[in-house]
C-alpha positions in Angstrom: 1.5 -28.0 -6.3 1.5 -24.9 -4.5 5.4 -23.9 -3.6 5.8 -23.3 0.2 6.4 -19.6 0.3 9.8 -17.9 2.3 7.2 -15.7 4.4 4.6 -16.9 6.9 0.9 -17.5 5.3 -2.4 -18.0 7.1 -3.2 -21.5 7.7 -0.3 -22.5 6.0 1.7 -25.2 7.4 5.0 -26.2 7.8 6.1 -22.4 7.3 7.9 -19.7 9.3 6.3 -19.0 12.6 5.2 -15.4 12.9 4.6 -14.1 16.4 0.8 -12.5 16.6 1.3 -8.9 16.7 0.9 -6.3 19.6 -2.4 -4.1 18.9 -0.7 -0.5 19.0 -3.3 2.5 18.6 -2.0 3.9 15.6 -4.3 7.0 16.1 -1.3 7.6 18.5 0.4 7.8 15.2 -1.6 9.8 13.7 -1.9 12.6 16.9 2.0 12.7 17.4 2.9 12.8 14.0 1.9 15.1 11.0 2.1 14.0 8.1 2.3 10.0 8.9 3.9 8.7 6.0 2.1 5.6 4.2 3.0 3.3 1.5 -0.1 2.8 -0.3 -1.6 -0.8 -1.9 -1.1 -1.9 -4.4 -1.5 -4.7 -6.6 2.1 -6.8 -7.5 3.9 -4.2 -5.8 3.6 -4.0 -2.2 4.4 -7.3 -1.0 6.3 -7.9 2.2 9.9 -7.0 1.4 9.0 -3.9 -0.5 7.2 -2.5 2.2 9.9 -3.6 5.0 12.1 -1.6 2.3 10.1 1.3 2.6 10.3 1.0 6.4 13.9 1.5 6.6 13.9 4.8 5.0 10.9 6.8 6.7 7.6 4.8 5.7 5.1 5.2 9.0 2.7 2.3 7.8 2.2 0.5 5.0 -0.9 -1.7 3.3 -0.7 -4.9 1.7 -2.0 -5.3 -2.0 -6.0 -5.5 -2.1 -7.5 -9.1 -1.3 -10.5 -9.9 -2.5 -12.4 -11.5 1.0 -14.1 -13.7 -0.3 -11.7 -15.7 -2.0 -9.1 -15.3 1.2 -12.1 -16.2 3.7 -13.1 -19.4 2.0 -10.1 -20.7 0.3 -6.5 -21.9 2.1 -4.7 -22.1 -1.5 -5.8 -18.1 -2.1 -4.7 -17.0 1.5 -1.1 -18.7 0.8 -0.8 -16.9 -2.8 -2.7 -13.9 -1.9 -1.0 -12.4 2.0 2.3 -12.7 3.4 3.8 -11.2 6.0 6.9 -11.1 8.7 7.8 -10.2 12.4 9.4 -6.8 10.8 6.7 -6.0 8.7 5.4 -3.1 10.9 2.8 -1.5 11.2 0.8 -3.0 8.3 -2.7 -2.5 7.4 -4.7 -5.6 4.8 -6.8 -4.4 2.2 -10.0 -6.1 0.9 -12.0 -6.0 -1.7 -15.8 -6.7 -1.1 -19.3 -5.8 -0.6 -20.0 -8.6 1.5 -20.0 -7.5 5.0 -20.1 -11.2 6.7 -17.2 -11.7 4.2 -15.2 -8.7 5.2 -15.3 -9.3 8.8 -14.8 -13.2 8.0 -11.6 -12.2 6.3 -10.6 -9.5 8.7 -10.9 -12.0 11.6 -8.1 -14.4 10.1 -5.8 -11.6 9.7 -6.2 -10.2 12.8 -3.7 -12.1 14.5 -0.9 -10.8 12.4 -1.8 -7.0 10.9 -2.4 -3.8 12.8 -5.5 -3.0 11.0 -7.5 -3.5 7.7 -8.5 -1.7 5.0 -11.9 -1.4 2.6 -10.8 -0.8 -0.8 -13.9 1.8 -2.0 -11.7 3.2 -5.2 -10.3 0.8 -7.2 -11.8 1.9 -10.8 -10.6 -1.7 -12.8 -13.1 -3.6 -14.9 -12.1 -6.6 -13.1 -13.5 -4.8 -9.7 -16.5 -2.9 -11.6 -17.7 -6.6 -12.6 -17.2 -7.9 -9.6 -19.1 -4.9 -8.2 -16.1 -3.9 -5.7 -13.8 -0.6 -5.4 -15.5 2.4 -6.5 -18.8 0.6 -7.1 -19.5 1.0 -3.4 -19.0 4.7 -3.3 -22.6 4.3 -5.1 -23.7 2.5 -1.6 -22.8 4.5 1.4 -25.1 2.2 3.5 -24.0 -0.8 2.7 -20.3 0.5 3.4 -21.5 1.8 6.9 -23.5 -1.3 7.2 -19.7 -3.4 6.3 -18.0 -0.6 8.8 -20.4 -1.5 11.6 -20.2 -5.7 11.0 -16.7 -5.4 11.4 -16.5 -3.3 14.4 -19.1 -5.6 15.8 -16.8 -8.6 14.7 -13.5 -7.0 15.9 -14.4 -4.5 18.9 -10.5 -3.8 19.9 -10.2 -0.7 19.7 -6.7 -0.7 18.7 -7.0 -2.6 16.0 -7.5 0.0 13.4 -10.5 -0.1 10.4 -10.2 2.5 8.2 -11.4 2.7 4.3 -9.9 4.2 1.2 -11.9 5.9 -1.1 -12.3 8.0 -4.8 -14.2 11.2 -5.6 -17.7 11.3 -6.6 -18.4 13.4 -9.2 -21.0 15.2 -6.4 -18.1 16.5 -3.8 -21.6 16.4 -1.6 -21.9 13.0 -2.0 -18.3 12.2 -1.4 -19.0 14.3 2.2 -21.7 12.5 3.0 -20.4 9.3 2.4 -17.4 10.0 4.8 -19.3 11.2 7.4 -21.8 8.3 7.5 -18.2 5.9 8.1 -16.9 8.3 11.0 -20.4 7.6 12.5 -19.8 3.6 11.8 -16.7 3.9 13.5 -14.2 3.8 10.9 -10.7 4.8 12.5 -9.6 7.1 9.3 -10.3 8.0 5.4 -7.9 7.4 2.8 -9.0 10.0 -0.2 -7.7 9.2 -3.3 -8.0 13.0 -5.2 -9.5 11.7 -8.5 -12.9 10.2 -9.4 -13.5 6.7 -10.4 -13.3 7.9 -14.4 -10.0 8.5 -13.9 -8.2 5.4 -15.3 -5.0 7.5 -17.3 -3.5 9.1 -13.8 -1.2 11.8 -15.5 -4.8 12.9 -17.8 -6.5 14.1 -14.9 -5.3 16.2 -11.7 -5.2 15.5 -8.3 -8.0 17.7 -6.7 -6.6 18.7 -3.4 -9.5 21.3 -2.9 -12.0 18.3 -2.6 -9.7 16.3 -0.4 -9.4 19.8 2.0 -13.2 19.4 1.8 -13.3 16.1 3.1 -10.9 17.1 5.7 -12.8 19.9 7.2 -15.8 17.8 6.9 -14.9 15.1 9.9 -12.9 14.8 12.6 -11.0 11.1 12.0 -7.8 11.6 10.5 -7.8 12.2 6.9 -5.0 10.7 4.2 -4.1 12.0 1.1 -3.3 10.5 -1.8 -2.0 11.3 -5.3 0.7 12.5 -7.0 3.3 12.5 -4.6 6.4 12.0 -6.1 9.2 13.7 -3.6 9.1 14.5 0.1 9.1 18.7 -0.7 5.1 16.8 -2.7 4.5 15.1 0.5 4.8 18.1 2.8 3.4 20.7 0.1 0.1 18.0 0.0 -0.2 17.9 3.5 0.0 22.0 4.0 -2.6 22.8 1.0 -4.7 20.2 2.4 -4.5 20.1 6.3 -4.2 16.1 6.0 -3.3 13.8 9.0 -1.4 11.4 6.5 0.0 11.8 3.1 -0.5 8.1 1.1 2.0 7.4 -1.6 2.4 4.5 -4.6 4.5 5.8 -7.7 6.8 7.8 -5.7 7.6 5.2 -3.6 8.1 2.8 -6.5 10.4 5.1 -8.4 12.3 5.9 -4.7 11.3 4.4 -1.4 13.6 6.3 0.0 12.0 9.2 -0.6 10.3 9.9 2.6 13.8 10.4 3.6 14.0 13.4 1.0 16.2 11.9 -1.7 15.5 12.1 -5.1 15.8 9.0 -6.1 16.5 5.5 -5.2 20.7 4.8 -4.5 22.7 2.1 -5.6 23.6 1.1 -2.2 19.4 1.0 -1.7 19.4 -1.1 -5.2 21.8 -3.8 -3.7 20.3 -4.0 -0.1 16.8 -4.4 -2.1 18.8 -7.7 -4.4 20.3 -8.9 -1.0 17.0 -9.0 0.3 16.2 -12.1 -2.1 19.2 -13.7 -1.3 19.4 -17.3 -1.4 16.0 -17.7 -4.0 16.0 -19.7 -6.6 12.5 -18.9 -7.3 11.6 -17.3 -10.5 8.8 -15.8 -9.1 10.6 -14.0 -6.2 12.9 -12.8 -8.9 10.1 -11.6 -11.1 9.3 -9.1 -8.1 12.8 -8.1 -7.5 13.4 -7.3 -11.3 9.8 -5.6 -11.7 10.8 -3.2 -8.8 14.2 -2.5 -10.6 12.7 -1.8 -13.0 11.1 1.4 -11.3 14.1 2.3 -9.7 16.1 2.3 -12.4 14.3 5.0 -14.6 16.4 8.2 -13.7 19.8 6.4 -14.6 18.7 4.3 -18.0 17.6 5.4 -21.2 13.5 4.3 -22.4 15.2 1.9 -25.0 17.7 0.3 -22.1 14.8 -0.1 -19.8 12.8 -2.0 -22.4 16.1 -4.4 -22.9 16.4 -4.7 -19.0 12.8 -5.2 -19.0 12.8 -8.2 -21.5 15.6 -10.1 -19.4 15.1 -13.4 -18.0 14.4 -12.8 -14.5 17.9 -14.0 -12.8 19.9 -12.9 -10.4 22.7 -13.1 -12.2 21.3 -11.9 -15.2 19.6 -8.7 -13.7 23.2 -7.7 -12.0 25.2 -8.3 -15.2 23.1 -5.9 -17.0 23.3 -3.4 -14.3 26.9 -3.3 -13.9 27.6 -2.9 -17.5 25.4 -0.3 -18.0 26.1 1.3 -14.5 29.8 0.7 -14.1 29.6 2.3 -10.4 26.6 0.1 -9.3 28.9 -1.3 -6.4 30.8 1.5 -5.3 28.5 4.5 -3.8 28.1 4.7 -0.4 24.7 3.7 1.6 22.1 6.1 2.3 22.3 8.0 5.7 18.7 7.7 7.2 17.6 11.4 8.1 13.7 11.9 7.7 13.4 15.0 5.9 10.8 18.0 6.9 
């Protein structure tokens, strides 16, 4: 038996009622704002609260983990356990995995409703998507990803309703060009670069390459998002200047601090309780699982390696999580809340 989630799911009865969303051009975004500020997918992590979290402290956008089409298209029990969303979560963007385009714009159609735009995944560099022939395996098919690009935008035709793809580096920077300029002439509304190749599975073993992403940038005229080892908002606007990006795309840093588009250095305690109110009322384990697992993140610059594995091995209870926390962080309840001032 499937438990009936707190948040709204496609097709899923007997659940909250989400009002279908207002199609906003978030180009607009991207041509009054530089750089737009975006929470990036991904998998376990950015789930509905976390990226209404992020919204509260200077997130412009932010994408849900990547869904695999297929799956969501043709199954009701994977849409409930694979998307979720609420009336506050604003502006969001779905991600897909695929490389069928009937399937992409089959899954893109359901979500429509309820999302501002969606997403092709073209980087994801996991064994699971390799055998599955998704991710990075279509940066080896540029035509079948303009081929997906166009379906879609046949499918779809609103113009505010955004399609934009994220992508890794080929090892031929030529090839990486081409490949973004044969989506701009599909239609696609931006690029999402990712400044490592597909190889790179150990993030901190191999460096961001900016120069390739500046590349990419000069090489089309839809906006162009960087992403990769942005870990503060002096990263974030040093990333955007080096590269001349429209967007700056962020996952670790935001995990570690999603405040930190606001230009704090890492996550409050005030931010640590309003993220634990924002499970109130679960009695899921599940739900409880994600609350600790993003704790877990944001405690790192307080706690010692050795206390984060203890905290780590807890059962995943409310009451259990704040215990530990207030005995090893006697002044958990007594800071102030953060002040909301975007930096840069």
């Amino acid at each position: 038996m499937v438990k009936e989630p707190q948040y709204f799911n496609v097709n899923c009865e007997r659940t909250k009622t989400v009002a279908p969303t207002e199609h906003v051009n978030l180009l607009d975004l991207f041509a009054a704002k530089k750089p737009v500020t975006i929470c990036a997918p991904m998998v376990e992590y950015s789930r509905v609260r976390f990226r209404n979290l992020t919204r509260r402290y200077g997130c412009d956008i932010a994408y849900s983990p990547m869904i695999i089409a297929e799956d969501f298209a043709a199954n009701r029990i994977q849409r409930i356990r694979e998307w979720e969303t609420d009336d506050d979560d604003r502006p969001l963007i779905v991600q897909f995995g695929t490389k069928d385009p009937v399937a992409y714009a089959d899954a893109a159609e359901i979500v429509y409703p309820y999302c501002n735009g969606v997403d092709l995944n073209c980087g994801c560099p996991q064994k699971w998507a390799i055998k599955r022939k998704v991710g990075c395996c279509l940066l080896k098919r540029p035509e079948l990803l303009q081929d997906m690009v166009r379906q879609l935008q046949n499918r779809l035709p609103d113009a505010n309703f955004s399609k934009s793809v994220k992508i890794r580096l080929d090892e031929d920077l030529r090839k990486s060009v081409d490949l973004c300029q044969k989506v701009e002439a599909a239609g696609v509304s931006w690029i999402a670069v990712h400044g490592r190749k597909s190889n790179a599975l150990v993030l901190r073993d191999h460096p961001v390459n900016y120069e390739a992403i500046k590349l990419i940038k000069d090489s089309v005229a839809v906006p162009v998002v960087a992403n990769g080892d942005a870990f503060t908002q002096a990263d974030v606007l040093r990333i955007a200047e080096d590269t001349g990006t429209d967007g700056i795309m962020v996952a670790r840093g935001l995990l570690r601090n999603p405040t930190m588009f606001t230009g704090t250095e890492k996550t409050s305690f005030a931010v640590m309780r309003e993220w634990i109110a924002m499970f109130e009322g679960e009695t899921d384990y599940l739900a409880w699982s994600e609350c600790h697992h993003h704790l877990l993140r944001m405690l790192q610059p307080y706690i010692a390696k050795e206390e984060l594995g203890e905290f780590s091995a807890l059962e995943k209870r409310k009451e259990l999580i704040l215990e530990f926390i207030r005995r090893k962080l006697p002044d958990f309840d007594t800071d102030e809340a953060v002040k909301v001032e975007i930096a840069g």
